[in-house]
MARBA-3410 file (N, C-alpha, C, O; in Angstrom, 1 decimal):
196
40.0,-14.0,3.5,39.2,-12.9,4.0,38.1,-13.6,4.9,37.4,-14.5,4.5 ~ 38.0,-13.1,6.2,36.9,-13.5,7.0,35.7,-13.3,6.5,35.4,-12.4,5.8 ~ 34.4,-14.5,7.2,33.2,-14.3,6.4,32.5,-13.4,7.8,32.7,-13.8,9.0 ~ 32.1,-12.6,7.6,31.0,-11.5,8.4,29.8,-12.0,8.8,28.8,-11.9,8.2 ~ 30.1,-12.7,10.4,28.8,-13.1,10.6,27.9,-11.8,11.2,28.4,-11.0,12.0
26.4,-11.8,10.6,25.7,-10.7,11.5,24.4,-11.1,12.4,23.6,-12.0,12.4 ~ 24.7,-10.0,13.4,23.6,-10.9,14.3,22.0,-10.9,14.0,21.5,-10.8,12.9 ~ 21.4,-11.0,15.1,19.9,-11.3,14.5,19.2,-9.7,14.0,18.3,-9.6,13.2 ~ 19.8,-8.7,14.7,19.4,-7.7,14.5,19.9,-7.2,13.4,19.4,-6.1,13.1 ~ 20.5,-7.5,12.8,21.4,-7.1,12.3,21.2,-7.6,10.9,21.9,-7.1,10.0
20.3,-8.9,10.7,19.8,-9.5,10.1,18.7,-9.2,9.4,18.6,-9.2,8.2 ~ 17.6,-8.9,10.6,16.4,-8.4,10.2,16.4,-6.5,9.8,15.5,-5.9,9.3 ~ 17.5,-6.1,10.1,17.4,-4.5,9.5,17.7,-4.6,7.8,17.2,-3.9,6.9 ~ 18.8,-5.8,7.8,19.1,-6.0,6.0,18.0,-6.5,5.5,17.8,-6.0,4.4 ~ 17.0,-7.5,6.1,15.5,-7.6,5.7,14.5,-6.9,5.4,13.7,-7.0,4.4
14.4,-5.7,6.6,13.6,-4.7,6.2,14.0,-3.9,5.1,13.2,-3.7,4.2 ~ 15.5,-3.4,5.1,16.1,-2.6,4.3,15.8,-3.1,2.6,16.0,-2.4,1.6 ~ 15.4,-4.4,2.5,15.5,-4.5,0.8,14.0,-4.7,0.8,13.5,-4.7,-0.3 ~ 13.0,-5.1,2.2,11.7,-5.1,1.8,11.3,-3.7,1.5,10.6,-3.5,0.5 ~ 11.7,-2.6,2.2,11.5,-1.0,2.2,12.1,-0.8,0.7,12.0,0.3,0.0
12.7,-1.8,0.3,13.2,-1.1,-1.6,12.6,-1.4,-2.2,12.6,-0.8,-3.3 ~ 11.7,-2.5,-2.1,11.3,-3.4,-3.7,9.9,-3.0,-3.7,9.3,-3.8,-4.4 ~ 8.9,-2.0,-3.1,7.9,-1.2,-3.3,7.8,-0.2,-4.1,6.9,-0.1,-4.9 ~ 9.0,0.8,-3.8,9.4,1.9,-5.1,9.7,1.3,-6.0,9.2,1.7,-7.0 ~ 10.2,0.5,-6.2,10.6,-0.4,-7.4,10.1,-1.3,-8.3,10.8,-1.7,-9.3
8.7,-1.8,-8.1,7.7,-2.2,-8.0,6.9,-1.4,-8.7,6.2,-1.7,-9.7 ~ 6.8,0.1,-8.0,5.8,1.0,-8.8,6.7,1.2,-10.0,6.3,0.8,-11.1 ~ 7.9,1.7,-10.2,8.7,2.0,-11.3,8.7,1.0,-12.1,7.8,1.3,-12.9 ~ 9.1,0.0,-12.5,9.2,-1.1,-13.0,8.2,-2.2,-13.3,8.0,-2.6,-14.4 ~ 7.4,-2.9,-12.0,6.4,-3.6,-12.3,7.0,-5.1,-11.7,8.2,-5.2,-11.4
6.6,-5.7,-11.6,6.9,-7.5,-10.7,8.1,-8.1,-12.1,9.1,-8.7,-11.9 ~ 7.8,-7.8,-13.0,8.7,-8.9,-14.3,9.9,-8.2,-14.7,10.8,-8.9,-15.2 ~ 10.2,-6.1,-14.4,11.4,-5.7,-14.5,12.0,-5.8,-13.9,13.1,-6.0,-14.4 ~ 11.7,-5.8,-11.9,11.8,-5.7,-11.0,12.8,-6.9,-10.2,12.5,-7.8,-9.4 ~ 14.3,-6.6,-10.6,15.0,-7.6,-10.6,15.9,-7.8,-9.2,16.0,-6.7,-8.6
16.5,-8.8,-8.8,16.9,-9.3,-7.8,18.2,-7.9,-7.7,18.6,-7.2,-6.7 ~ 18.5,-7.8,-8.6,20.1,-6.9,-8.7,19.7,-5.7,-7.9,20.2,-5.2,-6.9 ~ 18.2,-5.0,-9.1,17.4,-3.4,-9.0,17.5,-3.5,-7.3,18.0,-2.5,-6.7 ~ 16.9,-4.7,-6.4,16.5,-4.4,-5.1,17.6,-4.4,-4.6,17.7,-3.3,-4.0 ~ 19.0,-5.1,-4.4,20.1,-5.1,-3.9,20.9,-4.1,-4.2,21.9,-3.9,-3.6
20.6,-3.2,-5.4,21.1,-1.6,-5.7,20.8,-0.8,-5.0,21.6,-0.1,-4.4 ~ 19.0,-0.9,-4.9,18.6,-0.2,-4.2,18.5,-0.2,-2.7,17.8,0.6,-2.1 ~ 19.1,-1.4,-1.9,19.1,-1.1,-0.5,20.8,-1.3,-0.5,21.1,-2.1,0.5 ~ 21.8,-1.0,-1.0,23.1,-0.6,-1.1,23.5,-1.9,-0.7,24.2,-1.7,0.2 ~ 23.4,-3.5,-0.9,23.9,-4.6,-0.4,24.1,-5.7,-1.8,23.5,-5.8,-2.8
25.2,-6.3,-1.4,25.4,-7.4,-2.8,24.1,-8.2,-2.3,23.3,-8.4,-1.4 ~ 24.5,-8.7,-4.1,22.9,-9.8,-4.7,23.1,-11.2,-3.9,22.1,-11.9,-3.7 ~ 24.3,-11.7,-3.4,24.3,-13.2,-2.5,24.0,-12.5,-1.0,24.2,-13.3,0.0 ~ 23.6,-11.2,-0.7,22.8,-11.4,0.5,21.4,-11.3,0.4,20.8,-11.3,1.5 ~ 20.7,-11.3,-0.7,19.3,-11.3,-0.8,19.3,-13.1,-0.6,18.3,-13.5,-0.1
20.1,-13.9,-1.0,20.0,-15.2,-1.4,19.9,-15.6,0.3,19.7,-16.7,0.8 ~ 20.1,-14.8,0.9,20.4,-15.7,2.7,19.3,-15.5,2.7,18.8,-16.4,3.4 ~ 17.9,-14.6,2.1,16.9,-14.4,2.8,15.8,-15.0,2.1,14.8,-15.4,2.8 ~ 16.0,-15.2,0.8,14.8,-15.5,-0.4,15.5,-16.1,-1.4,16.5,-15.6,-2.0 ~ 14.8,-17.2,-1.7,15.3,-18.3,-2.9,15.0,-17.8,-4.2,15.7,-17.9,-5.2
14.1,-17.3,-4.3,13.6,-16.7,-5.6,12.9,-15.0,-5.4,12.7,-14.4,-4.4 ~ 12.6,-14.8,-6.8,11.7,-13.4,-6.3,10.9,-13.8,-6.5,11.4,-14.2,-7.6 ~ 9.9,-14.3,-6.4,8.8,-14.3,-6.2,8.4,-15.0,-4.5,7.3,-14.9,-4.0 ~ 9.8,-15.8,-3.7,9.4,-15.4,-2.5,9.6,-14.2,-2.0,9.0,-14.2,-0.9 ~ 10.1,-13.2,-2.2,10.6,-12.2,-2.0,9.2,-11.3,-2.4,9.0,-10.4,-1.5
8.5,-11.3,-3.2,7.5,-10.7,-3.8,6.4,-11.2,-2.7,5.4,-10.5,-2.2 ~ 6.7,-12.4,-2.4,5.3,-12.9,-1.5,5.6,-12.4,-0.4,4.6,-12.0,0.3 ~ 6.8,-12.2,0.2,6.6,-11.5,1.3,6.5,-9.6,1.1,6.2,-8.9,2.0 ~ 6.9,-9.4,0.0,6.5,-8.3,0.4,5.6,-7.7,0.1,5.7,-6.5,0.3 ~ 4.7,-8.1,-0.3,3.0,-8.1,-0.2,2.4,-8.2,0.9,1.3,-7.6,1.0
2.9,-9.1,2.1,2.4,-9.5,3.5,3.2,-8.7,4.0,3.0,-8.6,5.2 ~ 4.0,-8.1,3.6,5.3,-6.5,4.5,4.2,-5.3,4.4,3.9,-4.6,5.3 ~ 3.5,-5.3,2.9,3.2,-4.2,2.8,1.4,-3.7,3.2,0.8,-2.6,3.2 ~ 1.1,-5.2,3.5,-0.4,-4.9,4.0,-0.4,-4.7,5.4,-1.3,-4.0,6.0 ~ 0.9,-5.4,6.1,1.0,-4.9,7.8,1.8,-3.3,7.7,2.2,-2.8,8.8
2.0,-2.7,6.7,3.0,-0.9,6.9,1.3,-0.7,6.5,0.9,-0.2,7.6 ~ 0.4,-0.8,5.7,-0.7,-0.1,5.5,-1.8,0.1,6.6,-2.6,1.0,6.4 ~ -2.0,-0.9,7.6,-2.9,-0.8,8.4,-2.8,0.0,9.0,-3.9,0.7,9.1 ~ -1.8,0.3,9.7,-1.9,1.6,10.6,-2.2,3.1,9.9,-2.7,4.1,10.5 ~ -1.7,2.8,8.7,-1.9,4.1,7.9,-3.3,5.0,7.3,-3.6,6.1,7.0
-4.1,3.1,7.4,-5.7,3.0,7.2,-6.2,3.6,8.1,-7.0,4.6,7.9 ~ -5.9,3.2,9.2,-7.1,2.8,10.5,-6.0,3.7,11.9,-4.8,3.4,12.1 ~ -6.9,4.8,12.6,-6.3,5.6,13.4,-5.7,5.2,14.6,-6.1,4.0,14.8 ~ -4.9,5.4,15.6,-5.0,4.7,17.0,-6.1,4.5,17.6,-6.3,3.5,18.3 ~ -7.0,5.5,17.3,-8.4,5.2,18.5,-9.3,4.1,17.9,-10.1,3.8,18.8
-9.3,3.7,17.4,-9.7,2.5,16.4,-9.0,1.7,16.6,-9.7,0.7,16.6 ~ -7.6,1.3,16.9,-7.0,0.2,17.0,-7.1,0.1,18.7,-7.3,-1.0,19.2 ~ -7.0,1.0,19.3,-7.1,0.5,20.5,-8.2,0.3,21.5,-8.1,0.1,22.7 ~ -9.6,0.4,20.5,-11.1,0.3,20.6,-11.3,1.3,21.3,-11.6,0.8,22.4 ~ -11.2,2.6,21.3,-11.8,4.1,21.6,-12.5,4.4,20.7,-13.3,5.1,21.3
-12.8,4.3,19.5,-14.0,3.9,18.7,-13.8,2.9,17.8,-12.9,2.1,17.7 ~ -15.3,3.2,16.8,-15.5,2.0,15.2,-15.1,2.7,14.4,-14.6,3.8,14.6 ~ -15.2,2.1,13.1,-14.9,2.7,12.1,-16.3,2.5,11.4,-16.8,1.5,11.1 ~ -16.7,3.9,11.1,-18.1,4.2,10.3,-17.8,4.0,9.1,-16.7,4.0,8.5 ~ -19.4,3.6,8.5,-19.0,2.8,6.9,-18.3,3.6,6.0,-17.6,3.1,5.1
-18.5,5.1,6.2,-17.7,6.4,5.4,-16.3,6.2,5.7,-15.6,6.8,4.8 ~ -15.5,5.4,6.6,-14.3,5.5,6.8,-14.0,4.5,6.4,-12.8,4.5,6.1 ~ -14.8,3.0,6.0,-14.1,1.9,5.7,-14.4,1.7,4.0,-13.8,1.0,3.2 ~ -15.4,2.4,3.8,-15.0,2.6,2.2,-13.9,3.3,1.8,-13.5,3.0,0.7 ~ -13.4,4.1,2.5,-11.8,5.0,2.5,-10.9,3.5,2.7,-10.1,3.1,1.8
-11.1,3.0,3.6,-9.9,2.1,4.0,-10.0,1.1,2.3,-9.1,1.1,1.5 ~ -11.1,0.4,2.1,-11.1,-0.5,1.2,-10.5,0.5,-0.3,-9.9,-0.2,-1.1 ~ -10.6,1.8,-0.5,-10.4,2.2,-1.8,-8.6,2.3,-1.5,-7.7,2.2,-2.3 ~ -8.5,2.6,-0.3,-6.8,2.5,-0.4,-6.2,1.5,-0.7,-5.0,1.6,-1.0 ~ -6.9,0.0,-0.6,-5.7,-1.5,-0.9,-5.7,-1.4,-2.4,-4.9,-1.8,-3.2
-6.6,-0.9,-2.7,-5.9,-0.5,-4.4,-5.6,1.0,-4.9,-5.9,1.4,-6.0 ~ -5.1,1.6,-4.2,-4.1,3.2,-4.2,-3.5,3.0,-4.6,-3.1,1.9,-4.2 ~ -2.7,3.7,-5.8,-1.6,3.7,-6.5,0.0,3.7,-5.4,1.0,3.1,-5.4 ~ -0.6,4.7,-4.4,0.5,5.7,-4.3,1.1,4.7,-2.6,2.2,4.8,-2.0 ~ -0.2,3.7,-2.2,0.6,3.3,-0.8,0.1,1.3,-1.4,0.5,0.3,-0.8
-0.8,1.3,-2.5,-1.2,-0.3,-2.6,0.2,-1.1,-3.6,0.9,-0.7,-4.6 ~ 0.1,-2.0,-3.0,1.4,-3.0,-3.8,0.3,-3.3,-5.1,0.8,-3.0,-6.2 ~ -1.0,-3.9,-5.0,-1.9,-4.5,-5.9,-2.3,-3.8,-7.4,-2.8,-4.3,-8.4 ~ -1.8,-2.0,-7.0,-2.0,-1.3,-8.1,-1.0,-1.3,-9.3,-1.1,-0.6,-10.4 ~ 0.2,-2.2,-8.7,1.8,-2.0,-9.9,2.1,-3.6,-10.2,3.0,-4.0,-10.9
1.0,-4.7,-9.6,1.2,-5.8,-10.4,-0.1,-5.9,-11.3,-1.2,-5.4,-11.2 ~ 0.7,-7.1,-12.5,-0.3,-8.0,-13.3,-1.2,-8.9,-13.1,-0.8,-9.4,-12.1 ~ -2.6,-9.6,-13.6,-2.7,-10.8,-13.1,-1.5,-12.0,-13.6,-1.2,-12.9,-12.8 ~ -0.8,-12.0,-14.6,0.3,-12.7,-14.5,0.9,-12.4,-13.4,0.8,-13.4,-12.7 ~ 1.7,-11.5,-12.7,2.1,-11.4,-11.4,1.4,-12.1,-10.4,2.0,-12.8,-9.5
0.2,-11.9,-10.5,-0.4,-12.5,-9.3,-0.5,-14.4,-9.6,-0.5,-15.3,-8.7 ~ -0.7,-14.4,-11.0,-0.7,-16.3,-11.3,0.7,-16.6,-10.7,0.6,-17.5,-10.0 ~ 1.6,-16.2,-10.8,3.5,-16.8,-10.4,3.3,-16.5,-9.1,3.9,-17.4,-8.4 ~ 2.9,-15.9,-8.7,2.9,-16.0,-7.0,2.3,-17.2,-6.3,2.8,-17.9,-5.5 ~ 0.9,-17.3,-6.9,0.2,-18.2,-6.7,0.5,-19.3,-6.8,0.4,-19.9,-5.7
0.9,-19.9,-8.0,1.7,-20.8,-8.4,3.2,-21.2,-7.4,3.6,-22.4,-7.2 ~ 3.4,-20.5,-7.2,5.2,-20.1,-6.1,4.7,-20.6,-4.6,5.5,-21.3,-4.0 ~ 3.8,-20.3,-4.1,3.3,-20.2,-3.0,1.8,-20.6,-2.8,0.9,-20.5,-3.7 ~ 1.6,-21.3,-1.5,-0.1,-21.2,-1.6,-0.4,-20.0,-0.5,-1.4,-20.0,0.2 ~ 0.5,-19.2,-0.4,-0.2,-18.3,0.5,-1.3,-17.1,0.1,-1.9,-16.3,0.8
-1.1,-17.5,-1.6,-2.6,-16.7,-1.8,-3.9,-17.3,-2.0,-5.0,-16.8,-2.4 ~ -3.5,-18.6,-1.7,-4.6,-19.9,-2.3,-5.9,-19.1,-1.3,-5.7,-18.3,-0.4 ~ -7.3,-19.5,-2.0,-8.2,-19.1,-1.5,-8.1,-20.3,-0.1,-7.8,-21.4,-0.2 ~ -8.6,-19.5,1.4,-8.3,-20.2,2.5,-9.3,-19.8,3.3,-8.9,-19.0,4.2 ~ -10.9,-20.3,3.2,-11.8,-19.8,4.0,-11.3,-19.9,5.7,-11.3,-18.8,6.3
-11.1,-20.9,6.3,-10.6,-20.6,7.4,-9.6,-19.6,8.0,-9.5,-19.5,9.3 ~ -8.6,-18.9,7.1,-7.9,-17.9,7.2,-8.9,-16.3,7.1,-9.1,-15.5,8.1 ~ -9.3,-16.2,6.2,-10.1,-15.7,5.6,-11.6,-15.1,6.8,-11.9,-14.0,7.1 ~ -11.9,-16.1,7.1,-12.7,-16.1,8.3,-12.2,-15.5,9.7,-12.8,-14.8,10.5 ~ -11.3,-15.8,9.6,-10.7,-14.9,11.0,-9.9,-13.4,11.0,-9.7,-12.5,11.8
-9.8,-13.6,9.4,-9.3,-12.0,9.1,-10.5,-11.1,8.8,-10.3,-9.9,8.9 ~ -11.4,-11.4,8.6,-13.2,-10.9,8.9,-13.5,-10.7,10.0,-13.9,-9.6,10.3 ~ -13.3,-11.8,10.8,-14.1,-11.3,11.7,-13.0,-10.4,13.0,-13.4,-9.9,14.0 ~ -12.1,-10.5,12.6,-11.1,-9.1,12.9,-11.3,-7.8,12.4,-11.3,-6.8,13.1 ~ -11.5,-7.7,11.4,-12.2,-6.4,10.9,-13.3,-6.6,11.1,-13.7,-5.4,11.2
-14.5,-7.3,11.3,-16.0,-6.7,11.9,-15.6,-6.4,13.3,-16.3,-5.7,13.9 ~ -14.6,-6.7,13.9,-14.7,-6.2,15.6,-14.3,-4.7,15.3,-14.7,-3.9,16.1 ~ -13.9,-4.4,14.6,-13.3,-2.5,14.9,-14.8,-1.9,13.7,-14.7,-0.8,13.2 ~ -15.7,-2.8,13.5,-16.8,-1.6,12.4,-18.0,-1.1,14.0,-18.3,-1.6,15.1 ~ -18.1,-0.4,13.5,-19.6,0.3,14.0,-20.7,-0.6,13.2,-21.0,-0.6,12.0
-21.3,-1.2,14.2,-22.5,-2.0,13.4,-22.3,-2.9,12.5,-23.1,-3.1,11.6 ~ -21.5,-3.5,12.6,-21.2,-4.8,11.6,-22.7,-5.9,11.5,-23.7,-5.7,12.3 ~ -22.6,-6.4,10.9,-23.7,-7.6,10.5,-23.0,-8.6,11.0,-21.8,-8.8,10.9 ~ -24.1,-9.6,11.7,-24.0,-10.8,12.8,-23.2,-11.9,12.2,-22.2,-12.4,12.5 ~ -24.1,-12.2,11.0,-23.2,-13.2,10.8,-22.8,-12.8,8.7,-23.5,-13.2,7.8
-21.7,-11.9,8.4,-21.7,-11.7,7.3,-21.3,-13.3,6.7,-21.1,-14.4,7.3 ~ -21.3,-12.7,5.3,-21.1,-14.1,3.9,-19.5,-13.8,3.8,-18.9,-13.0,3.1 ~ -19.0,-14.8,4.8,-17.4,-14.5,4.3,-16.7,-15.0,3.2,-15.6,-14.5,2.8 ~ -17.4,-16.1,2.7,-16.9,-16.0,1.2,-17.1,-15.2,0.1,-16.4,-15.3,-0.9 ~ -18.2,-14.4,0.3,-18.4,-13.4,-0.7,-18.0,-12.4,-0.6,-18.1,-11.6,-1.6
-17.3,-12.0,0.8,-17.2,-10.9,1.2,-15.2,-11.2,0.6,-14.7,-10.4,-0.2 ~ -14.8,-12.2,1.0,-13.2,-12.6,0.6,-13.2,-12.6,-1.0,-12.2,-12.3,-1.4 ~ -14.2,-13.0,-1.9,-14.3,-13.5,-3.0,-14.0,-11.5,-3.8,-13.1,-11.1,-4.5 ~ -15.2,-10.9,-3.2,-15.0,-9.5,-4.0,-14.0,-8.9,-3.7,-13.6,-8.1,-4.5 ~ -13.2,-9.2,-2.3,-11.9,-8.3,-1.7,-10.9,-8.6,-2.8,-10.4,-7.7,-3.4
-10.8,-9.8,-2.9,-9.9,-10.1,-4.2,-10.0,-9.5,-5.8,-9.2,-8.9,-6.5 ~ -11.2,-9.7,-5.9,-11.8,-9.0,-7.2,-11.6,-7.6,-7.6,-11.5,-7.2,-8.8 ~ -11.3,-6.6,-6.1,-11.0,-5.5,-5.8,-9.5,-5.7,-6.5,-9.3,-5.1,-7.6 ~ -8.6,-6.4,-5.9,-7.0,-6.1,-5.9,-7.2,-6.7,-7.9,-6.5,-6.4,-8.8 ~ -8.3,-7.6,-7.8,-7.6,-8.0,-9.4,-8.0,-6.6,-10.4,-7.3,-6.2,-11.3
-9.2,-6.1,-10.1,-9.4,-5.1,-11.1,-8.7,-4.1,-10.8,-8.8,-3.3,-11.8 ~ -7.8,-3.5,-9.9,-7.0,-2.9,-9.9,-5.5,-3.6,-10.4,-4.7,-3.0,-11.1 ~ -5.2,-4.7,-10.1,-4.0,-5.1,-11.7,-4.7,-5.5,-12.8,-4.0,-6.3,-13.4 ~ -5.7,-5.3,-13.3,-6.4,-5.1,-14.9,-6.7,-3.8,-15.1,-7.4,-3.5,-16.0 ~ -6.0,-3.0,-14.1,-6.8,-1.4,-14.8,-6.6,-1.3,-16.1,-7.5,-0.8,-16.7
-5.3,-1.6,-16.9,-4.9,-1.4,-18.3,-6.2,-2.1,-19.1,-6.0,-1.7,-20.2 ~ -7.1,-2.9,-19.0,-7.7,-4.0,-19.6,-9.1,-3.3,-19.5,-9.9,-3.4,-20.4 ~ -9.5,-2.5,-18.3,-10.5,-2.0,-18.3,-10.9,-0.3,-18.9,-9.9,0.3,-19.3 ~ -11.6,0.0,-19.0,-12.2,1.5,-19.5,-12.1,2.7,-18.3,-12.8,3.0,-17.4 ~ -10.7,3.3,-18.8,-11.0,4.4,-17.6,-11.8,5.0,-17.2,-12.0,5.0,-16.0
-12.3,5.4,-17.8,-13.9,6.1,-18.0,-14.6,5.7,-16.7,-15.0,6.5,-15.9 ~ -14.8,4.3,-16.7,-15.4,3.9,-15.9,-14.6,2.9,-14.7,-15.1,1.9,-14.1 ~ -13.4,3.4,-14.7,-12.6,2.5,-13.6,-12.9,3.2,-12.1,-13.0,2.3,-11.3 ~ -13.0,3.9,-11.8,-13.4,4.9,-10.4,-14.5,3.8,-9.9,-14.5,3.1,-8.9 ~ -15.6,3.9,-10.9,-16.8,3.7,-10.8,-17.1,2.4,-10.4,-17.9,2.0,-9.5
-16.5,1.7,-11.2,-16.4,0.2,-10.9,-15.7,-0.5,-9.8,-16.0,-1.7,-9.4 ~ -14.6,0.5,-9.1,-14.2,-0.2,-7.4,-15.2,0.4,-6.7,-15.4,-0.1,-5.6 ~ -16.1,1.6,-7.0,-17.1,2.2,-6.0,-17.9,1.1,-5.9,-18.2,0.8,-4.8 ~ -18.5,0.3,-7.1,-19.8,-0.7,-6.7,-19.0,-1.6,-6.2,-19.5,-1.9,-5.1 ~ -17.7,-2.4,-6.5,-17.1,-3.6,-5.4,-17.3,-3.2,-3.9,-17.8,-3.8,-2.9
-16.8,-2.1,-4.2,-16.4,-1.5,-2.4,-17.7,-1.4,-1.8,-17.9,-1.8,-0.7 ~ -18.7,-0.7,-2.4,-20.2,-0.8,-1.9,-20.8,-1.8,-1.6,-21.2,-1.8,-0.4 ~ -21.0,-2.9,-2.5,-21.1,-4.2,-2.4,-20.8,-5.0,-1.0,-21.6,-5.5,-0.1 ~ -18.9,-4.5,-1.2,-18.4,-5.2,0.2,-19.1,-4.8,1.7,-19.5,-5.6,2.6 ~ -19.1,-3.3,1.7,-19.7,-2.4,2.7,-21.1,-2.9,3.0,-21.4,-2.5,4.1
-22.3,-3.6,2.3,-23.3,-4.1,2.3,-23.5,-5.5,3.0,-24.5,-5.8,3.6 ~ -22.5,-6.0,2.7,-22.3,-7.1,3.7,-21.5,-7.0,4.5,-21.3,-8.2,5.0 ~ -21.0,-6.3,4.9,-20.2,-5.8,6.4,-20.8,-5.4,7.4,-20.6,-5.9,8.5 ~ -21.9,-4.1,7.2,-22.9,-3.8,7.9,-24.2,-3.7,7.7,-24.8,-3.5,6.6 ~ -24.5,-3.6,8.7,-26.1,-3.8,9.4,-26.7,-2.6,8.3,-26.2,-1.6,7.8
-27.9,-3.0,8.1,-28.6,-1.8,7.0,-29.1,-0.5,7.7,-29.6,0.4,7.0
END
């Protein structure tokens, strides 16, 4: 039987097609149910074509974490905003920051901090990386209204994270007061983003 070569396009739609699966799947299940088979079920393809793309899941997981923060941006942040027809007022970017931990569109709200240690571990693409970090700042102070001159970008990267982790410790924390406690991160962050 002949082997089926596909082209590049043809390549990257079977790529999207199982990154577009392992989100639902993800919320159902969680990073440690969430098995190589479930995602190749769910985008209708055998399990030795996930292997052409990703050696393990947890590369597969790392990328689709960086799949799912570039599907969320636009979802955040309007065209007139992306195309500098306006800023984004501080009322609108505390909306943007409470979405990266949304159940219903954030990847961050359906993993563990164990999830997040095996990634880390797997990859240094979550390693803390102020020079990365720094430019992804000061990309988001160009689209604020009134940003602050020179913010604290490590503190400002240090609580962003803090954000995604207390949202995979929600089980660990007090619902009661889980709302409450991304409002002062997120405030926090918004404090040093902009001008008083």
């Amino acid at each position: 039987m002949p082997v089926r070569v596909f082209s590049q396009q043809e390549k990257e739609e079977l790529r999207i097609k199982m990154l577009d699966a392992g989100f639902p799947l993800l919320k159902e299940y969680g990073m440690t149910h969430t098995s190589i088979s479930k995602i190749t079920k769910a985008a209708s393809i055998g399990v030795s074509t996930f292997y052409n793309f990703w050696k393990t899941k947890e590369e597969y997981m790392t990328e689709l974490i960086q799949y799912r923060r570039k599907k969320m941006l636009p979802l955040l942040i309007d065209k007139d905003i992306l195309i500098g027809k306006r800023k984004v007022r501080r009322d609108e970017a505390k909306k943007f920051f409470l979405k990266l931990v949304d159940e219903d569109v954030s990847i961050y709200a359906h993993m563990t901090l164990e999830d997040e240690y095996k990634l880390t571990k797997s990859s240094d693409t979550f390693a803390p990386d102020l020079t990365k970090e720094t430019a992804i700042i000061k990309e988001l102070t160009g689209y604020l209204e009134h940003p602050r001159k020179n913010p604290d970008i490590a503190l400002i990267a240090n609580l962003t994270k803090l954000l995604a982790i207390t949202a995979e410790s929600r089980n660990l924390l007090h619902e009661k007061g889980y709302d409450e406690t991304l409002d002062v991160i997120v405030e926090k962050i918004l404090d040093l983003l902009f001008e008083k």
